[in-house]
PASEBA-1860 file (N, C-alpha, C; in nm, 3 decimals):
! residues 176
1> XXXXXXXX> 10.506/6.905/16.202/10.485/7.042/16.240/10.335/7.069/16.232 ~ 10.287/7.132/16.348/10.153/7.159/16.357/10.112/7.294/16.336 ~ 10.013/7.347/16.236/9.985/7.490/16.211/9.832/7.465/16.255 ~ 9.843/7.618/16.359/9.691/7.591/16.382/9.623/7.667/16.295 ~ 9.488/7.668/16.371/9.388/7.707/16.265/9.424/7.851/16.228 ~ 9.362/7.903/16.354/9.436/8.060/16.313/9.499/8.072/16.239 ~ 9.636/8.015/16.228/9.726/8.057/16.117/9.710/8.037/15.992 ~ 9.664/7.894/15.950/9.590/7.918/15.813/9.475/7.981/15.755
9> XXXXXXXX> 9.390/8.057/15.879/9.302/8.144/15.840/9.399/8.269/15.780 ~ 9.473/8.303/15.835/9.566/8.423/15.809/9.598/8.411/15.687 ~ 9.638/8.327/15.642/9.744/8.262/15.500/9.605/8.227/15.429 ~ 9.523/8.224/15.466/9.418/8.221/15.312/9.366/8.350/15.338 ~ 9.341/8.452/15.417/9.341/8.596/15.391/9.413/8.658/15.332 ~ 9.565/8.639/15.379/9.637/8.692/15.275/9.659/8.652/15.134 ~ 9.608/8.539/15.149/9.643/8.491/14.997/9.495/8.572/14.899 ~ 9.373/8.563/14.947/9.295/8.633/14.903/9.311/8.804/14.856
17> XXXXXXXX> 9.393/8.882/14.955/9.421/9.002/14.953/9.510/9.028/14.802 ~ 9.633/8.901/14.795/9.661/8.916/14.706/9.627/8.927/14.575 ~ 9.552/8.800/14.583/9.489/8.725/14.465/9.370/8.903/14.410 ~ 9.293/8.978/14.520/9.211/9.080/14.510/9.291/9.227/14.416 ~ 9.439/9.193/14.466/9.524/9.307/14.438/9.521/9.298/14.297 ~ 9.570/9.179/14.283/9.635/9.122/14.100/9.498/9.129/14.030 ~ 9.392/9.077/14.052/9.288/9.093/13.971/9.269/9.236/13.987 ~ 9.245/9.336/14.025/9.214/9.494/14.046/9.335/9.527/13.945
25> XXXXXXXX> 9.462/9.496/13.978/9.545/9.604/13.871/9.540/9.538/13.711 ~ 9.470/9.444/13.689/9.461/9.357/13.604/9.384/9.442/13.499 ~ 9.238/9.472/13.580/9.127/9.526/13.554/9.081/9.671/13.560 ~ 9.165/9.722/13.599/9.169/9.873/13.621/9.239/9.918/13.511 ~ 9.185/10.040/13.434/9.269/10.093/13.293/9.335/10.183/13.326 ~ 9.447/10.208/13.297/9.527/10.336/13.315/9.461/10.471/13.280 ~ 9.495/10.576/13.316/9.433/10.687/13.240/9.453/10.714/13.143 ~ 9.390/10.754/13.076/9.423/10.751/12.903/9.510/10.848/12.897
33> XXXXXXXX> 9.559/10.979/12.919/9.702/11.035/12.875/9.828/10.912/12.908 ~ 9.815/10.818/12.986/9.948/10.701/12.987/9.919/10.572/12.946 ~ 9.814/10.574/12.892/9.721/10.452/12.743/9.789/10.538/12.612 ~ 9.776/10.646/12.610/9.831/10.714/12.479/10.005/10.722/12.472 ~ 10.054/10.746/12.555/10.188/10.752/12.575/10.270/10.599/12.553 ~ 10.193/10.530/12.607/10.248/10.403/12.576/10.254/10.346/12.443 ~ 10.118/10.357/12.371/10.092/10.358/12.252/10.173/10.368/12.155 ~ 10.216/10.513/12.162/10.283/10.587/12.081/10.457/10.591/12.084
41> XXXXXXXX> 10.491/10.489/12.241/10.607/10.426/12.225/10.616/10.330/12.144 ~ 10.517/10.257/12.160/10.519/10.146/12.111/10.500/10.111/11.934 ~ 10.438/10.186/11.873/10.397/10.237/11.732/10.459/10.308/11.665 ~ 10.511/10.407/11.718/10.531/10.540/11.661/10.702/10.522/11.617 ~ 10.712/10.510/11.447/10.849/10.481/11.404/10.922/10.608/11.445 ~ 11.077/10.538/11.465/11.181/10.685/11.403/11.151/10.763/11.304 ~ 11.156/10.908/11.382/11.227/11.047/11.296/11.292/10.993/11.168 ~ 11.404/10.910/11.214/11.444/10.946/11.071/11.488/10.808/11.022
49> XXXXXXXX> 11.563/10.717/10.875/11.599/10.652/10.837/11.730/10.663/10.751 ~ 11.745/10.545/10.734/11.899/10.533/10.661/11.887/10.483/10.548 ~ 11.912/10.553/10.415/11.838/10.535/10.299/11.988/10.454/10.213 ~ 11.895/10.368/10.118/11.955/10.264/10.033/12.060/10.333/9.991 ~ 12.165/10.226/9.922/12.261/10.317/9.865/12.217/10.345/9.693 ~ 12.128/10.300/9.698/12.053/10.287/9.518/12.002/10.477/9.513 ~ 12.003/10.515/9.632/11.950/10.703/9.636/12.070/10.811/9.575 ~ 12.192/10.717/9.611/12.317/10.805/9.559/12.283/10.863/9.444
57> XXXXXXXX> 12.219/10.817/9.327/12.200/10.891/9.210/12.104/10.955/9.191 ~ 12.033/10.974/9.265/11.967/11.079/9.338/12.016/11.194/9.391 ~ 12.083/11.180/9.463/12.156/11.287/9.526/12.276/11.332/9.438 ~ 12.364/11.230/9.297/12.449/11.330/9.249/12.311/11.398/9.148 ~ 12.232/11.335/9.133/12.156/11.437/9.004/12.102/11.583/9.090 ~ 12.088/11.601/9.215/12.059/11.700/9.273/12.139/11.808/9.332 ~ 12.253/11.715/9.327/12.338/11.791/9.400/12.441/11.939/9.309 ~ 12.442/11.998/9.462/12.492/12.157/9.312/12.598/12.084/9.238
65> XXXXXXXX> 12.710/12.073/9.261/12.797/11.995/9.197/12.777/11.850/9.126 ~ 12.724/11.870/8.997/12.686/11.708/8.947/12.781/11.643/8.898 ~ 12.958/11.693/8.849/12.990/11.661/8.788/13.095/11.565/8.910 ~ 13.081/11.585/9.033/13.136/11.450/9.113/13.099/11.332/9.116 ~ 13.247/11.280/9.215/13.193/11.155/9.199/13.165/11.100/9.322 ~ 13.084/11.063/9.376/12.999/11.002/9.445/12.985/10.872/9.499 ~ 13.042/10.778/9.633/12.987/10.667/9.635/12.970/10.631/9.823 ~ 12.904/10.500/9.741/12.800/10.485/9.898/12.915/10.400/9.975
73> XXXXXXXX> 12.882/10.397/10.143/12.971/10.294/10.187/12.889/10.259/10.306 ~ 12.918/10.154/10.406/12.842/10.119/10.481/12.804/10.130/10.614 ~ 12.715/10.273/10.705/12.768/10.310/10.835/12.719/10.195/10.939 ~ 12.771/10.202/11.044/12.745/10.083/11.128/12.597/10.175/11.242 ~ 12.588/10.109/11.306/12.462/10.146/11.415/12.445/10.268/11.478 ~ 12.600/10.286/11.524/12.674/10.322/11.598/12.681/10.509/11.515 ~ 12.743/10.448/11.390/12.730/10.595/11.320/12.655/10.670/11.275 ~ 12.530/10.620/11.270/12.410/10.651/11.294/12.341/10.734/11.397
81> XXXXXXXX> 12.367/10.638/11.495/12.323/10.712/11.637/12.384/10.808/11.714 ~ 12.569/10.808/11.607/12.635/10.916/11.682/12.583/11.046/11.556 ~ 12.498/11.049/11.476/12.447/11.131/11.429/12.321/11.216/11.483 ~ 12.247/11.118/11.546/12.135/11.158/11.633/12.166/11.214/11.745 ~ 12.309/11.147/11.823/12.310/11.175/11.899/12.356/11.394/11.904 ~ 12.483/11.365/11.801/12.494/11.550/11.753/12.416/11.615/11.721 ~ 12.298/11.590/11.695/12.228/11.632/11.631/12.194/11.791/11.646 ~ 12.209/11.846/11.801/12.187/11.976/11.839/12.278/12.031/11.759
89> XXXXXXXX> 12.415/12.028/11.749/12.525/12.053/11.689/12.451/12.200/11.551 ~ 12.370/12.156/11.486/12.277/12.205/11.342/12.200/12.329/11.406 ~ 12.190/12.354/11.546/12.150/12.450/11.648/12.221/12.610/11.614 ~ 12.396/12.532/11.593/12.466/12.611/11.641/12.500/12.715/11.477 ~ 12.517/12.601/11.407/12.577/12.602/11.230/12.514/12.719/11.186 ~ 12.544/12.817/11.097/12.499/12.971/11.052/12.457/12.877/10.909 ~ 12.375/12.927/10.814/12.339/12.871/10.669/12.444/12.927/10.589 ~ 12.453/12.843/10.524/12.583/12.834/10.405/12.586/12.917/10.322
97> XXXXXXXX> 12.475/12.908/10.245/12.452/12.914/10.082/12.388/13.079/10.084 ~ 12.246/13.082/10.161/12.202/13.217/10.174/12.194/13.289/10.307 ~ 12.170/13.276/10.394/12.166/13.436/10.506/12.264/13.339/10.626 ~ 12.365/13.358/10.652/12.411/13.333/10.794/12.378/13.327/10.955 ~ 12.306/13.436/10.914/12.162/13.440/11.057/12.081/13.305/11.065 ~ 12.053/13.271/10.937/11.931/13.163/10.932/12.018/13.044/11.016 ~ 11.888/13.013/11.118/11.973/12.925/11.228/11.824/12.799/11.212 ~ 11.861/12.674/11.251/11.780/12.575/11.266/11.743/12.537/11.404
105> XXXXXXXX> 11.693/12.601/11.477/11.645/12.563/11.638/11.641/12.432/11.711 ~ 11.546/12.340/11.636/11.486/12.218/11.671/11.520/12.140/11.609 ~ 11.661/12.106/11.558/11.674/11.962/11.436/11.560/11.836/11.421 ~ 11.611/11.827/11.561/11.512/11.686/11.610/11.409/11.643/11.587 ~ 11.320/11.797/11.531/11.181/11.803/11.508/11.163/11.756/11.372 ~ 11.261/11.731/11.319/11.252/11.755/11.186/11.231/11.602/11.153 ~ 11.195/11.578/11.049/11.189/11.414/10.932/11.329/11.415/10.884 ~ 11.428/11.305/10.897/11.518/11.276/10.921/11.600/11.198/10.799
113> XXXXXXXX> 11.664/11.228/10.660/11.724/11.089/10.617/11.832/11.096/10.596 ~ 11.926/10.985/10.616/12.070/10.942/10.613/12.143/10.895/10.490 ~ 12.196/10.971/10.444/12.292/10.883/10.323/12.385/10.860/10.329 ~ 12.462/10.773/10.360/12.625/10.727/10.328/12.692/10.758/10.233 ~ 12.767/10.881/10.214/12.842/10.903/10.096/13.015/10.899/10.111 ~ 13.097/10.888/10.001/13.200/10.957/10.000/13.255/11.023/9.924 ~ 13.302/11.137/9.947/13.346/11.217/9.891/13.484/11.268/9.911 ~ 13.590/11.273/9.793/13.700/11.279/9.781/13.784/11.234/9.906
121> XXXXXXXX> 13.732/11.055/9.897/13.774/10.981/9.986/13.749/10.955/10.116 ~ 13.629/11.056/10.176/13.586/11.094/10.303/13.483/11.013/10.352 ~ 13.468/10.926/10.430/13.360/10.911/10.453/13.245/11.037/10.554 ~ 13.115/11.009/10.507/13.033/11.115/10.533/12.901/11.073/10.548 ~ 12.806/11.142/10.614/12.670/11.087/10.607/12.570/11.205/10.609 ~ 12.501/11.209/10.461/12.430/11.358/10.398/12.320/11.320/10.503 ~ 12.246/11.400/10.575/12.126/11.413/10.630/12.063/11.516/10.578 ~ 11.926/11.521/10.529/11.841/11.550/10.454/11.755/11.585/10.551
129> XXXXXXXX> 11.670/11.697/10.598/11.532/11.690/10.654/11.445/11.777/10.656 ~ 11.337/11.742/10.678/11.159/11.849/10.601/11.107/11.850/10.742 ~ 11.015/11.897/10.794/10.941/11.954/10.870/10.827/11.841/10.882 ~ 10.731/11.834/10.786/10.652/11.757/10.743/10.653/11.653/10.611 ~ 10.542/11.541/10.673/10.542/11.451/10.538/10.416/11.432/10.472 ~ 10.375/11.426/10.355/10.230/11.449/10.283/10.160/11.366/10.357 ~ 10.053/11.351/10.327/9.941/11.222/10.389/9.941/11.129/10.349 ~ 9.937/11.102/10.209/9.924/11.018/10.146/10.126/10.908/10.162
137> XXXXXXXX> 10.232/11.002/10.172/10.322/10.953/10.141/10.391/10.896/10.298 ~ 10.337/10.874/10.402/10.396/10.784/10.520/10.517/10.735/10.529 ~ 10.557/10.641/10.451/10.645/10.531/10.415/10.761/10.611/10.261 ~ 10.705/10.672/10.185/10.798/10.699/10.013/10.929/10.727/10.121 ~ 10.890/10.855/10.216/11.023/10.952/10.232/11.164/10.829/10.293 ~ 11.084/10.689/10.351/11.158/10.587/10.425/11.293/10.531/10.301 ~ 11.221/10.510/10.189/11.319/10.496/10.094/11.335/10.539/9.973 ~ 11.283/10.681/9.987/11.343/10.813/9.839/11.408/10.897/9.889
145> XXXXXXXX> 11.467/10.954/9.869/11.538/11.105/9.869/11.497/11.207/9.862 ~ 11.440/11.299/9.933/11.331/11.382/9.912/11.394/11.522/9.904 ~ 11.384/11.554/9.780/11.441/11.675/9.753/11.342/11.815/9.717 ~ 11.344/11.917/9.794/11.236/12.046/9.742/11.291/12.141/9.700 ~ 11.233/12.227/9.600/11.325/12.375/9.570/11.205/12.461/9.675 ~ 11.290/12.541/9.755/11.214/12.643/9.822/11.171/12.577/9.955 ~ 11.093/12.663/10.016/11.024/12.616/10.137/11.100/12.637/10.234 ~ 11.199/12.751/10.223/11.238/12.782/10.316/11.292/12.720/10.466
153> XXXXXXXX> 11.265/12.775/10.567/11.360/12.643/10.713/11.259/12.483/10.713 ~ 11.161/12.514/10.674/11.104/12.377/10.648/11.206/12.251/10.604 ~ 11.308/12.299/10.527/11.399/12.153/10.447/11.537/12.223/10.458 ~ 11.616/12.194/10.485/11.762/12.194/10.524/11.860/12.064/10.488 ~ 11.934/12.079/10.475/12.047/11.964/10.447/12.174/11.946/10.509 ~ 12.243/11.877/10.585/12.393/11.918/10.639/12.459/11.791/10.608 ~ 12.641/11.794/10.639/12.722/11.671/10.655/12.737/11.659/10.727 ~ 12.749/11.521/10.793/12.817/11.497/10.929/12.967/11.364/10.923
161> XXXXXXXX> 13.033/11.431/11.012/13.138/11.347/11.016/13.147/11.240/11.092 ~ 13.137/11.163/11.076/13.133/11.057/11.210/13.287/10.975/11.242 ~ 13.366/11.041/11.180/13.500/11.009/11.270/13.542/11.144/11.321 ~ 13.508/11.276/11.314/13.501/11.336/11.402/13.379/11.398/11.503 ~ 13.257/11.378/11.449/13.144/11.342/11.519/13.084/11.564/11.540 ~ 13.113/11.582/11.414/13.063/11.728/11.390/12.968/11.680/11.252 ~ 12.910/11.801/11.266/12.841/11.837/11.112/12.890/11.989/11.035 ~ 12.856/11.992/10.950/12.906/12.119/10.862/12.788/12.136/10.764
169> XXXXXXXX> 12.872/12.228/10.688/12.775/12.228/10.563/12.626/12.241/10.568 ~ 12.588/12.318/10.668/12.442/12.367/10.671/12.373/12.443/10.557 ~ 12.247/12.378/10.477/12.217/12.466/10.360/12.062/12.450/10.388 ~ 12.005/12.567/10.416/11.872/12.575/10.439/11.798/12.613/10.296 ~ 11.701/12.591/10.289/11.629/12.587/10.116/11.555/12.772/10.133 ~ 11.604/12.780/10.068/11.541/12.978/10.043/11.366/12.952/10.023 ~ 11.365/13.052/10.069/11.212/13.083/10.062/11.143/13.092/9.908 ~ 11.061/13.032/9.880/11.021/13.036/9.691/10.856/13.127/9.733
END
């Protein structure tokens, strides 16, 4: 088969055009609002975590009721994420303990932690969450229990069910 010239002039133009394309997008930087966005996919941990079961005694020493009993069990991925996924659900919930009005808008916004408990046979998963985390403490809230008196909608607490895939038990921390 005979290719004439012409035609391999063509086919090393195009091959150049290419070769011009790939080096240009190679070398060209994105704009930095989608240099930052990427970034911050890429870096930026989960909201929230799923805390040891070693926190349980933590949570009965805090909890209003100390004189229960308390134990950890093991949620799968799944029950987890069908926690995140309800999460609006805490939107809807009136506060428990003090004003019924007091409503939680933005769960999502919130710092996030998971405990596996059961209680009088139930399985359950306490979610815990603050607004903000100190400077210094990045990583503690990943595996302590972070408990505040006061501070108002900043820290909230609810249950969630994950075999029926509600939450309850909304208790927002009173204003100190």
């Amino acid at each position: 088969m005979r290719i004439g010239k012409w035609k391999v002039a063509l086919l090393v133009l195009c091959s150049i055009a290419v070769a011009f394309e790939w080096w240009h997008l190679r070398v060209t930087p994105l704009p930095a609002a989608k240099q930052d966005a990427i970034r911050t996919q890429k870096t930026k941990p989960p909201d929230f975590v799923l805390l040891p079961e070693s926190e349980i005694t933590t949570f009965t020493k805090y909890s209003v009721n100390q004189k229960i009993q308390v134990q950890s069990w093991e949620p799968t991925v799944a029950d987890i994420y069908g926690a995140e996924a309800n999460l609006p659900q805490i939107s809807a919930l009136g506060e428990k303990e003090h004003d019924s009005n007091w409503r939680i808008d933005n769960p999502n916004q919130y710092f996030r932690q998971y405990l596996a408990i059961v209680l009088d046979g139930k399985k359950l998963i306490f979610v815990n969450a603050f607004c903000s985390i100190e400077q210094g403490d990045s990583n503690d809230w990943r595996k302590h229990l972070v408990f505040v008196i006061g501070g108002g909608k900043c820290f909230w607490h609810a249950t969630y069910d994950p075999s029926t895939k509600k939450f309850s038990n909304l208790i927002i921390n009173a204003v100190a």
